[in-house]
C-alpha positions as CSV (number, residue, x, y, z in Angstrom):
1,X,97.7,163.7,116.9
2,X,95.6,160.8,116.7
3,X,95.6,160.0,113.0
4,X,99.8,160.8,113.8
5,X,99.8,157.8,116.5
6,X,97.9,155.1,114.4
7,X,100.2,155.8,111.6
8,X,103.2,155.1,113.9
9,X,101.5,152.1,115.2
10,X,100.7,150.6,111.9
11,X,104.3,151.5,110.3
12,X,105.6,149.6,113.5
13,X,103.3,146.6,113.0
14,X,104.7,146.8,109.2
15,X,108.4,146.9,109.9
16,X,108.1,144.1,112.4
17,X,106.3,141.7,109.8
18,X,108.7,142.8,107.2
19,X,111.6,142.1,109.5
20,X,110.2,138.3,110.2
21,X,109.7,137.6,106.5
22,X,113.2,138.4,106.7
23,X,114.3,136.3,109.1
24,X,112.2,133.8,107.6
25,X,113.3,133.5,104.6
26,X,117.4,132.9,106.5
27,X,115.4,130.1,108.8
28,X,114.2,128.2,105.5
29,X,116.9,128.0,103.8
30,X,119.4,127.0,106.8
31,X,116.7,124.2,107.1
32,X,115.9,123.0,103.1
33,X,118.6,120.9,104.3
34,X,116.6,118.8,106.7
35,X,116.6,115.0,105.5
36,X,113.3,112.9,105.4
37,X,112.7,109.2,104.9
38,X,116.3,108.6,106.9
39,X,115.4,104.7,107.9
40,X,118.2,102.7,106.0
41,X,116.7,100.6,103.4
42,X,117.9,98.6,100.3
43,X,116.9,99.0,96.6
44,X,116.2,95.0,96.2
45,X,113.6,95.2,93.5
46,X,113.1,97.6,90.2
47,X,110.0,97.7,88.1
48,X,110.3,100.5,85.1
49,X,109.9,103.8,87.9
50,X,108.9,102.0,90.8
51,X,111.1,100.1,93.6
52,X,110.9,97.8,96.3
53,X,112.4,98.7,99.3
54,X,113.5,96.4,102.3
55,X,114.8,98.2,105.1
56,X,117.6,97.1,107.6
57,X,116.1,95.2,110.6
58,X,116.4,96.7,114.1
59,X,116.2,93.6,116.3
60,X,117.9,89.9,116.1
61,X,114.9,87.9,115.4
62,X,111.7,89.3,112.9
63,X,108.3,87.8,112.4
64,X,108.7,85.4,110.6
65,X,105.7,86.7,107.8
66,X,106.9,89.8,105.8
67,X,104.9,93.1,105.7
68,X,104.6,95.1,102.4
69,X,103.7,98.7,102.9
70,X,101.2,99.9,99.8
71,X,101.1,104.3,100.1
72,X,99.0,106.3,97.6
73,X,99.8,107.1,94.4
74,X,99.3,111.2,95.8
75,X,102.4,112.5,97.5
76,X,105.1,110.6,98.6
77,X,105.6,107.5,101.2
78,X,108.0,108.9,103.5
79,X,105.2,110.8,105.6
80,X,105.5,107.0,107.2
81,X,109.5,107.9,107.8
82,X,109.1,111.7,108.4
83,X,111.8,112.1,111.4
84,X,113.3,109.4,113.7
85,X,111.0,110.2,116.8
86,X,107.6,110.1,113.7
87,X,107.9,107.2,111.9
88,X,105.4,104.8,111.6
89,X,108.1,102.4,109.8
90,X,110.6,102.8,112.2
91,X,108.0,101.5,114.9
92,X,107.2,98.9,112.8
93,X,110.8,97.7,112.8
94,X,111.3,98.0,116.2
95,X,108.2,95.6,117.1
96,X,109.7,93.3,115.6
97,X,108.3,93.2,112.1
98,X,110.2,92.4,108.4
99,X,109.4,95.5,106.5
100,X,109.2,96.2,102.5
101,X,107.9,99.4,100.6
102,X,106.9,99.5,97.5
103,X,107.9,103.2,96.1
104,X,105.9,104.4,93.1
105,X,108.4,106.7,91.7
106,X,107.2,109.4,89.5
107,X,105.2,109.2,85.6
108,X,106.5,110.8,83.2
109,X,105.0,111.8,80.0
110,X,105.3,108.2,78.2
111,X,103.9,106.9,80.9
112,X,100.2,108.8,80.8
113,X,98.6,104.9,80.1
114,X,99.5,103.1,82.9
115,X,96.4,101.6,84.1
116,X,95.2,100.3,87.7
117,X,95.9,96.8,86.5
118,X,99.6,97.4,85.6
119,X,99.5,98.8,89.4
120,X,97.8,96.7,91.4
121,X,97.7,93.2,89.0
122,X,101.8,94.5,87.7
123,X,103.7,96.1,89.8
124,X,102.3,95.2,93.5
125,X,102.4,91.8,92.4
126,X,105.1,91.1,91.3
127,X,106.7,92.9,94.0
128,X,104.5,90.3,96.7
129,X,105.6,87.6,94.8
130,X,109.3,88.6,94.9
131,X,109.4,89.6,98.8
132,X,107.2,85.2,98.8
133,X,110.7,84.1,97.3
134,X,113.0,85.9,99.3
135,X,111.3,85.0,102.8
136,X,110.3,81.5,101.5
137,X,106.6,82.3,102.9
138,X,103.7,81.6,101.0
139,X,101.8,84.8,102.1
140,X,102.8,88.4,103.4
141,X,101.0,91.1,105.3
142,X,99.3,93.4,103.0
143,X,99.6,97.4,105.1
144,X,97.6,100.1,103.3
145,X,97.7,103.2,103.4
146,X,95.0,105.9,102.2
147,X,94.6,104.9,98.1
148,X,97.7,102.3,98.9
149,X,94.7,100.7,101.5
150,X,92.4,100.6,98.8
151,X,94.5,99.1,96.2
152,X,95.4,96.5,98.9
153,X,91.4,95.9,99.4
154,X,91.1,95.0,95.4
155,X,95.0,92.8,95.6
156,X,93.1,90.9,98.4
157,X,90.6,89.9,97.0
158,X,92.2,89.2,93.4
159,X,94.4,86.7,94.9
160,X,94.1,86.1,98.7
161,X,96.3,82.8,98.4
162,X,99.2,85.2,99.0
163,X,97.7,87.8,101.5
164,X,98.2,86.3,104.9
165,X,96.9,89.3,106.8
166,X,95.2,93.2,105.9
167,X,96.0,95.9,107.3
168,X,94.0,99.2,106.0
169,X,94.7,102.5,107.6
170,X,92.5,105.8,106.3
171,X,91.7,103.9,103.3
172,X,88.8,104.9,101.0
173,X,86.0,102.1,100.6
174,X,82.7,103.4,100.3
175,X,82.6,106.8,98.1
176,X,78.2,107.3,98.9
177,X,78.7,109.6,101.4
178,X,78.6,113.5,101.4
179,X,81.4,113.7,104.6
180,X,84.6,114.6,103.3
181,X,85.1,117.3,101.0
182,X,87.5,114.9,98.9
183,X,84.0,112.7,98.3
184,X,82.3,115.5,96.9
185,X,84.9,117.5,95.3
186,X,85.2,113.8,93.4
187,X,81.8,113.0,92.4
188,X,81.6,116.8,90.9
189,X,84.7,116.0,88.7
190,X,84.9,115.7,85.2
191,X,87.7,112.8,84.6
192,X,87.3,112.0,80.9
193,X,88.2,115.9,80.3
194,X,90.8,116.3,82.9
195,X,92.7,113.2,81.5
196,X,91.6,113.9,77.9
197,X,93.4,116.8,78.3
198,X,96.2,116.7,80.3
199,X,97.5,112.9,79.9
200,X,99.3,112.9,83.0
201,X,97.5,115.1,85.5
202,X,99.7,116.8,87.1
203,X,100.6,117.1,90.7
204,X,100.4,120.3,91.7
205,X,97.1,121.0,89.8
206,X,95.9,117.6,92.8
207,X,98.1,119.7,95.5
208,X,96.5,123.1,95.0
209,X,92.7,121.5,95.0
210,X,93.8,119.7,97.6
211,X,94.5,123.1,99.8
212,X,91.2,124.6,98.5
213,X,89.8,121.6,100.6
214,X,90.3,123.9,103.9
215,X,92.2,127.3,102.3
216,X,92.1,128.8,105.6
217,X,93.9,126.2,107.5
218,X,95.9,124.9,105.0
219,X,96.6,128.0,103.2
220,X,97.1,131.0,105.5
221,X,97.0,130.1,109.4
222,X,99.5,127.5,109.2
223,X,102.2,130.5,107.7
224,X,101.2,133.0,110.9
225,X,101.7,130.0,113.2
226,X,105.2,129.7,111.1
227,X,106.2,133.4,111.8
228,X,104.9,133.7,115.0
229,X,107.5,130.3,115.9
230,X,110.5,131.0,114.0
231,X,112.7,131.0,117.5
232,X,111.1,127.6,118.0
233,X,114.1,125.6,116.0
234,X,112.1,121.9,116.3
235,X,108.6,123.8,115.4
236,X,110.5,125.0,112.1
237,X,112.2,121.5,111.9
238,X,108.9,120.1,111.5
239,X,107.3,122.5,109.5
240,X,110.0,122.4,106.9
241,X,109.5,118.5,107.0
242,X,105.9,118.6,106.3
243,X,105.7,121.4,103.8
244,X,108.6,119.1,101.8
245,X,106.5,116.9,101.7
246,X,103.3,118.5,100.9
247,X,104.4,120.0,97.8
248,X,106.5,116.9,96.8
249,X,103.5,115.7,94.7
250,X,104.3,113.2,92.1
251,X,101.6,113.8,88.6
252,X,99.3,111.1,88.2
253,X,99.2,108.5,85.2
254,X,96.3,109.0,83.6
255,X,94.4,105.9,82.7
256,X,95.1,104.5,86.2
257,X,93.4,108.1,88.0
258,X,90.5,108.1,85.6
259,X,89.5,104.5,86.6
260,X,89.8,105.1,90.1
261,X,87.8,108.5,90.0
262,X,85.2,107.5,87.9
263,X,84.6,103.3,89.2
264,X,85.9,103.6,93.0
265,X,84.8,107.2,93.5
266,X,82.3,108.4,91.3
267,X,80.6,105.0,91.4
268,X,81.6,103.4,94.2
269,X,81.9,100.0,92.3
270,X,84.3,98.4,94.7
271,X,81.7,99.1,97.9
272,X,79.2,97.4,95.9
273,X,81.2,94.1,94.9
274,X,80.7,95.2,91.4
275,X,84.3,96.3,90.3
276,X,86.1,94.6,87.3
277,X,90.2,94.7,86.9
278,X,91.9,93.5,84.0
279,X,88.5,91.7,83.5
280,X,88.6,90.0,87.3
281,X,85.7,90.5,89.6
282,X,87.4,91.8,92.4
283,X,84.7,89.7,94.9
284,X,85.1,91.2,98.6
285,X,83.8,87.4,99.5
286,X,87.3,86.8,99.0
287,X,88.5,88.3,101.7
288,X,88.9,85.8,104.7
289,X,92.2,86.3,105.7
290,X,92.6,88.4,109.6
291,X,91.7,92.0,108.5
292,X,92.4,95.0,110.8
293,X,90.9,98.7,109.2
294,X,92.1,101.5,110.9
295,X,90.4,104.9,110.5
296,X,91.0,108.8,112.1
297,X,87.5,110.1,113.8
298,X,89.0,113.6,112.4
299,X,89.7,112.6,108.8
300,X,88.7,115.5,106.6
301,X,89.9,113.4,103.3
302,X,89.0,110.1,104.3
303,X,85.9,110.1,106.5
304,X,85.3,106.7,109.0
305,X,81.9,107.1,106.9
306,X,84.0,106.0,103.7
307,X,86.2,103.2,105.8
308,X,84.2,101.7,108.5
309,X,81.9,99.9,105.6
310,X,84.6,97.8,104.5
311,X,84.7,95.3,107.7
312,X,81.1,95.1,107.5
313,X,81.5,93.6,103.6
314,X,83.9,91.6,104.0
315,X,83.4,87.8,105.4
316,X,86.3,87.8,107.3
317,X,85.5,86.1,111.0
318,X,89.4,87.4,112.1
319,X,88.3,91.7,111.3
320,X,88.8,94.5,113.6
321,X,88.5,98.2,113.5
322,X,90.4,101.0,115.4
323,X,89.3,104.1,115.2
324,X,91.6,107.0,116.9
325,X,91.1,110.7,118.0
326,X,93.2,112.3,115.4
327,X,93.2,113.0,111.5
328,X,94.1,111.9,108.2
329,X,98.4,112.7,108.8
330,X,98.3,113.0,112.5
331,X,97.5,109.2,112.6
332,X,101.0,108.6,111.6
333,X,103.1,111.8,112.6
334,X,101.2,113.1,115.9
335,X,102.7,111.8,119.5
336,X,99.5,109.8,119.5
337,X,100.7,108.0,116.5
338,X,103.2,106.9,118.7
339,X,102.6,106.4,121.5
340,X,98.9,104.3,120.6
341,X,98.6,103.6,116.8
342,X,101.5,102.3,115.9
343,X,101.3,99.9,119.6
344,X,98.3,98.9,119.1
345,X,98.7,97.5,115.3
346,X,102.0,95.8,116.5
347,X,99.6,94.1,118.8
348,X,97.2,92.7,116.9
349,X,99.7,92.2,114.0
350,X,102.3,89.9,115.8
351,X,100.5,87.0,117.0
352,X,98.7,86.7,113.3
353,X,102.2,87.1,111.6
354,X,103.5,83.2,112.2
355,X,104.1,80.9,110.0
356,X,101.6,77.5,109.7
357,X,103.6,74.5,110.9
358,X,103.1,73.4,107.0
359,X,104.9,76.4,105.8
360,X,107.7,76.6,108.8
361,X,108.4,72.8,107.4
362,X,108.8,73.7,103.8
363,X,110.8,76.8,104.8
364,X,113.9,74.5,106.4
């Protein structure tokens, strides 16, 4: 009788599972529909695959010194736009601010050669020197984000006549530290094969290490959580959002990710002032415009071991650091995000984003 009752019990735990795959699988695909990135924004710039964006202002009056928003080369930028009520670039807008993005697009086969210099020294300049033009300032804000704060960090220093202010947030600097599984899962790589191999490497090869990084989390508790909410329609809402946008993973030109394993990871050339682009020093001395590095206490990609190191090496006598209770996506999706982040860059952002009575002059 017992043997009898646990088989019940376990074909009764069976048919419920199967019946919320089911109803799973009619929740996903009434919500596939769900729209991302929905802050209205203007094509004003094309370079080959990438594009500037400049997105419709949301007061009368804007700073009058543009911000350009640099995101990694991994995944896509609208984790910054996720939903209305989440989006670090709709708060940006509403402070007050003039906001470009520069979207990477996605490499193709042909384009496996693309270096860090057409990148950083191509694309993200020309794109600062259009959004100069169009604003009639001589410098923009420079707003990093992850790799994008990075890249920012080597722009800065190649030409800091045209960064007016730095904003890092999560951005990898110093690569000699064992926190962060993404440090060690770098060092342990082998580029020259990977890229030898596969030209472009591919983005879901990146996605699936990536979710070996924490399997557990990332991999199987995060799909119970889904079942167990499936009544929950703005749980699923978000879900749907973020899983969009893990998997929406763009491959990786080759020449520009073997540089930036091997020099900025592997080693850590940029933390020691001794990293080279398109035959440039990139000299962190540089860097003496207003610098603000924000970092996430619990970033399990980008530890403040690998980000805090960058105000200290930089001469900058305008630098702060903000450091927040939260990690490496909840910095810009979480209600704190909200409700402190995004605030308290605004703050320090506005007062620095003026323009010189020179400049003002030259403008009218």
């Amino acid at each position: 009788m017992e043997e009898k009752s646990e088989t019940t019990t376990m074909m009764g735990l069976a048919a419920r599972l199967y019946e919320k795959f089911k109803k799973s699988i009619d929740v996903l695909s009434r919500a596939s529909k769900i729209d991302v990135g929905t802050t209205p924004a203007d094509v004003v710039h094309r370079m080959d695959k990438a594009t500037l964006l400049h997105y419709h202002p949301t007061v009368k009056e804007t700073a009058p010194v543009p911000i350009l928003v640099i995101y990694a080369l991994v995944n896509r930028y609208y984790m910054l736009d996720l939903q209305p009520d989440r989006s670090m670039i709709k708060n940006l807008l509403n402070a007050g601010f003039d906001v470009y993005l520069l979207d990477w697009g996605y490499p193709e086969r042909g384009d496996r050669f693309l270096t860090l210099e057409d990148y950083i020294m191509g694309y993200m300049d020309e794109s600062v020197d259009f959004i100069r033009n169009q604003s009639g300032t001589n410098s923009i804000t420079l707003f990093g984000i992850c790799q994008g704060g990075t890249f920012c960090i080597i722009y800065s220093a190649l030409y800091p006549e045209k960064v007016k202010n730095l904003v890092t947030v999560v951005s990898p600097f110093d690569t000699d530290t064992d926190e962060g599984l993404l440090n060690v899962w770098s060092k342990s790589m082998n580029v020259d094969k990977l890229v030898d191999i596969m030209g472009n490497v591919s983005g879901d090869f990146l996605n699936f290490a990536f979710l070996l990084l924490n399997p557990f989390r990332l991999m199987f508790h995060k799909y119970v959580d889904f079942l167990e909410n499936l009544e929950d329609e703005n749980f699923v809402t978000n879900f749907v959002r973020m899983e969009r946008w893990i998997f929406d993973s763009p491959d990786q030109a080759g020449e520009a990710f073997r540089k930036f394993i091997k020099e900025i990871y592997q080693q850590n050339l940029l933390a020691k002032n001794r990293f080279y682009l398109g035959g440039k020093h990139v000299d962190l001395n540089k860097i003496k415009m207003p610098v603000l590095n924000v970092f996430a206490e619990f970033d399990h990609l980008v530890p403040p071991s690998s980000s805090r190191p960058f105000t200290e090496a930089i001469p900058s006598k305008d630098k702060q650091m903000l450091s927040f209770n939260t990690g490496h996506i909840g910095i810009f999706v979480g209600s704190r995000s909200q409700k402190e982040v995004c605030p308290k860059i605004a703050e320090w952002l506005k007062p620095r984003s003026q323009i010189a009575p020179r400049e003002s002059e030259k403008k009218r």
